[in-house]
C-alpha positions as CSV (number, residue, x, y, z in Angstrom):
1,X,15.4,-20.7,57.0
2,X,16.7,-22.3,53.5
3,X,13.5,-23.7,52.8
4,X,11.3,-20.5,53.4
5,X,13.5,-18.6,51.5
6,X,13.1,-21.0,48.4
7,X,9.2,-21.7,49.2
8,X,9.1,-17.8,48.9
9,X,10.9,-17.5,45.8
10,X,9.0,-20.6,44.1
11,X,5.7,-18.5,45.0
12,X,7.1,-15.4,43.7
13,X,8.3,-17.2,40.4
14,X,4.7,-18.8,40.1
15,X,2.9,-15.3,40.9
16,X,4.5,-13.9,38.3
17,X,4.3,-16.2,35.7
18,X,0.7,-16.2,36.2
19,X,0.0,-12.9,36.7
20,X,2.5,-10.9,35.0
21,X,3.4,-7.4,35.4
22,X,1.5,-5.3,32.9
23,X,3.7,-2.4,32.9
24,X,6.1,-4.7,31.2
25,X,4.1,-6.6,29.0
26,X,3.0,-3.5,27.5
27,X,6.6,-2.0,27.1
28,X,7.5,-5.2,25.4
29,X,4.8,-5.3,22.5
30,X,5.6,-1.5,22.4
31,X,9.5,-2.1,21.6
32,X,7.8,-4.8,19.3
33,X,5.5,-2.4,17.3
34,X,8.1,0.2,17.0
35,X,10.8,-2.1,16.1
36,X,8.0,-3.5,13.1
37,X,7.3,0.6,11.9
38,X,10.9,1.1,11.6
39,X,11.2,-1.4,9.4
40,X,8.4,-1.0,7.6
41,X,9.5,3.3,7.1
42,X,13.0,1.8,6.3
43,X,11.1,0.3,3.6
44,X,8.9,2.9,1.9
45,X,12.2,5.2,2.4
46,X,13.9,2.9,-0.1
47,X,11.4,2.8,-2.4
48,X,10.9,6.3,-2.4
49,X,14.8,6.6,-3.2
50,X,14.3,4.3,-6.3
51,X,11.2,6.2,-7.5
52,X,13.4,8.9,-7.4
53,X,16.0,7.5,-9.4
54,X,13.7,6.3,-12.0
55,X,11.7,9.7,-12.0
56,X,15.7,10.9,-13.2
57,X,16.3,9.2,-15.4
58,X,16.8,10.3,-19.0
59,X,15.2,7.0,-20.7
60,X,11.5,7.5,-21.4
61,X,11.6,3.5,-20.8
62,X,12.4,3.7,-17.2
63,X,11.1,7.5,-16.3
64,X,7.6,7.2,-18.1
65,X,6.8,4.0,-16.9
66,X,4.1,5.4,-14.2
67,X,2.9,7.9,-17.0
68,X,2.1,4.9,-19.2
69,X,0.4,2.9,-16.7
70,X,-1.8,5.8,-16.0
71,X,-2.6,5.7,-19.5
72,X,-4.0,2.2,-19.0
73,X,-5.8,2.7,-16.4
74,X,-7.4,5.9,-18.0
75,X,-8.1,3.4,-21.2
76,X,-9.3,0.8,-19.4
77,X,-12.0,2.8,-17.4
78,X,-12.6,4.4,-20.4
79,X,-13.3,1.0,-22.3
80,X,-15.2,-0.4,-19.4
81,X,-17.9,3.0,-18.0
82,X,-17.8,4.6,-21.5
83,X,-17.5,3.0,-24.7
84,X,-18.4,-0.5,-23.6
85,X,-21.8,0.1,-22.1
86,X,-22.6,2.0,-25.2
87,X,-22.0,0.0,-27.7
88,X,-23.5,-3.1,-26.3
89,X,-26.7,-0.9,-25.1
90,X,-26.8,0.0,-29.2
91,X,-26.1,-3.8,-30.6
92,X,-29.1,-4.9,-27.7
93,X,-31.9,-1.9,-28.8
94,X,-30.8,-3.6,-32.2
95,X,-32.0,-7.0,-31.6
96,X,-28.5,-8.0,-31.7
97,X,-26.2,-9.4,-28.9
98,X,-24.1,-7.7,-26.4
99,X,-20.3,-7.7,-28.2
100,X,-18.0,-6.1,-25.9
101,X,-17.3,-8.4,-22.9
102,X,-16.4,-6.6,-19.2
103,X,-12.8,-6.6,-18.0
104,X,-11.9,-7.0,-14.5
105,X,-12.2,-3.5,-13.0
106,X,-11.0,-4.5,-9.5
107,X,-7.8,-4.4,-10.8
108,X,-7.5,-1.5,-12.7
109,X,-8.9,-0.2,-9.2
110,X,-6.5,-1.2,-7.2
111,X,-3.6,-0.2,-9.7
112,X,-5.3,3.4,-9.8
113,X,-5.3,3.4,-6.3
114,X,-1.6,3.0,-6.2
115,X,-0.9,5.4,-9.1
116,X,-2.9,8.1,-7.5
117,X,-1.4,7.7,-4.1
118,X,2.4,8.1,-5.6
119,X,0.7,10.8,-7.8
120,X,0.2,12.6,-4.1
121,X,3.5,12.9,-3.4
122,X,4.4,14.9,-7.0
123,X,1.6,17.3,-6.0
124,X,3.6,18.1,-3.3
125,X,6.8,18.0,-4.9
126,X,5.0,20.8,-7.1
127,X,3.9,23.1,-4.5
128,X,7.4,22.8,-2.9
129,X,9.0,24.0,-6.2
130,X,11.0,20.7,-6.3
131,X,9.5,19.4,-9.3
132,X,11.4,18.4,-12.5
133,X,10.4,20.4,-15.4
């Protein structure tokens, strides 16, 4: 009876390996995926601690950065839709040259993006009646 016994338990073995149990599979990548958001929420959490330290803080150096940067961006899309455009459109109609050259906009974009995301989350602190005066 030894070698039925251990026959059966080698087919088992080999079923299962090759047709595992989908209840557990899917529990697995589940603990996997939540494990992976927790860390990634442990993350932002952080973050949003140190943006509100810096948002504290009495140096204009350290709490104004993200105004500044804003700034930038504003300047920059200024530069590049506004005065850009119309100043080459008047130097060409001129007989002359184009003589402002294009920045790269993707990366204002993207910093914008960013910017106005955070920005999101001071609307809120506004409507709460949290915000800093």
């Amino acid at each position: 009876m030894l070698g039925l016994e251990s026959i059966g338990n080698l087919v088992a073995t080999a079923i299962d390996k090759a047709w595992p149990d989908a209840n557990i599979e899917a529990q697995a990548k589940a603990d996997e995926l939540k494990n992976k958001l927790t860390l990634e929420l442990q993350a932002v959490l952080g973050q949003l601690d140190i943006n509100k330290a810096e948002a504290a803080h009495a140096s204009v150096f350290v709490s104004g950065w993200r105004p500044a940067v804003g700034w930038v961006c504003a300047s920059g899309f200024g530069y590049e839709f506004l005065l850009r455009p119309l100043v080459n459109g008047v130097a060409i109609s001129l007989g002359m040259p184009p003589v402002f050259p294009g920045i790269e906009v993707d990366a204002l974009s993207s910093l914008l993006t960013g910017l106005l995301g955070l920005g999101g989350l001071r609307t809120i602190e506004k409507i709460k009646g949290v915000a800093r005066r």
